[in-house]
C-alpha positions as CSV (number, residue, x, y, z in Angstrom):
1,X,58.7,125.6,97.6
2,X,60.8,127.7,100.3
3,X,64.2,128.8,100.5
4,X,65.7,125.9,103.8
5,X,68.0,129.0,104.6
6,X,65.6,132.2,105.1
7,X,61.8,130.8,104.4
8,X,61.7,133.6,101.1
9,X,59.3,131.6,98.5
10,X,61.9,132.0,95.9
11,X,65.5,132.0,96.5
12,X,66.5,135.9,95.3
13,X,69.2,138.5,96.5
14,X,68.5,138.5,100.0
15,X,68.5,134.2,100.2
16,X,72.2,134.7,99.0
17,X,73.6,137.4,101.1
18,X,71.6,135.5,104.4
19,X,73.1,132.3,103.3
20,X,76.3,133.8,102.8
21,X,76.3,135.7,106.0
22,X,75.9,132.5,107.8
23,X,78.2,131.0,106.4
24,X,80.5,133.6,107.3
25,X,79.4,133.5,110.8
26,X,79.7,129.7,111.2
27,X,83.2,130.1,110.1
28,X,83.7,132.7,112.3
29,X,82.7,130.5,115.1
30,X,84.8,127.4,113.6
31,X,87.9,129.0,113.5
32,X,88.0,130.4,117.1
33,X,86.9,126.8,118.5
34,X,89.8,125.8,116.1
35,X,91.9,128.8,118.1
36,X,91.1,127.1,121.4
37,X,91.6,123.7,120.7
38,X,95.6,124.7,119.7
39,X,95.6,127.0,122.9
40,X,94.5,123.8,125.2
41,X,96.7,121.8,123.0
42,X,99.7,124.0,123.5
43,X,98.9,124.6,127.2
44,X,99.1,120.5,128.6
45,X,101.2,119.2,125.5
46,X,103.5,118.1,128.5
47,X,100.6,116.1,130.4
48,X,99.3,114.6,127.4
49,X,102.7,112.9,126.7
50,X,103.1,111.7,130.5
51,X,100.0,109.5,129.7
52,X,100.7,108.8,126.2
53,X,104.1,107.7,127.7
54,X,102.1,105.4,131.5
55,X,99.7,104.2,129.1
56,X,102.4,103.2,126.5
57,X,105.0,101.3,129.2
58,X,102.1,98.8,130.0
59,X,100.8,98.8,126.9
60,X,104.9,97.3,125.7
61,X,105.3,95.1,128.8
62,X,101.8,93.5,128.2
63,X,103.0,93.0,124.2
64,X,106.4,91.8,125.3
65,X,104.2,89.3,127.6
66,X,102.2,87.9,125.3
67,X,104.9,87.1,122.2
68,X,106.9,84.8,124.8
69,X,103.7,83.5,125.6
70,X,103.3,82.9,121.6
71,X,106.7,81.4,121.8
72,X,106.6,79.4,124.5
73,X,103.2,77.4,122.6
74,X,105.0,77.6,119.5
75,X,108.3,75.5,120.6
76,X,105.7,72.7,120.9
């Protein structure tokens, strides 16, 4: 049976310090995608709440819409 991480027949010293070296990279990598995502976050916070806010407005008058509807049937 083979190591899944380097192909050595037994895991040893060098299956640990390859599998911890990977991991170290891919956290590397993880955490300066997590770097941008904040940055982009940061950088259009303002348009992101404009169209949480245009979606929301017709979202509520569409709501608002519907309940008279649901009281209009229900004074039946």
């Amino acid at each position: 049976m083979q190591c899944p991480h380097c192909g050595e027949p037994e895991p040893g010293p060098y299956s640990f310090e390859k599998a911890e070296r990977d991991h170290a990279e891919e956290m590397v990598k993880l955490e300066a995608n997590k770097r941008r995502q904040e940055q982009w976050l940061r950088e259009n916070r303002l348009i992101l709440c404009l169209a949480g806010v245009l979606f929301a407005i017709p979202l509520f008058f569409l709501l608002v819409d519907l309940f008279d509807i649901w009281w209009i049937f229900g004074e039946k």
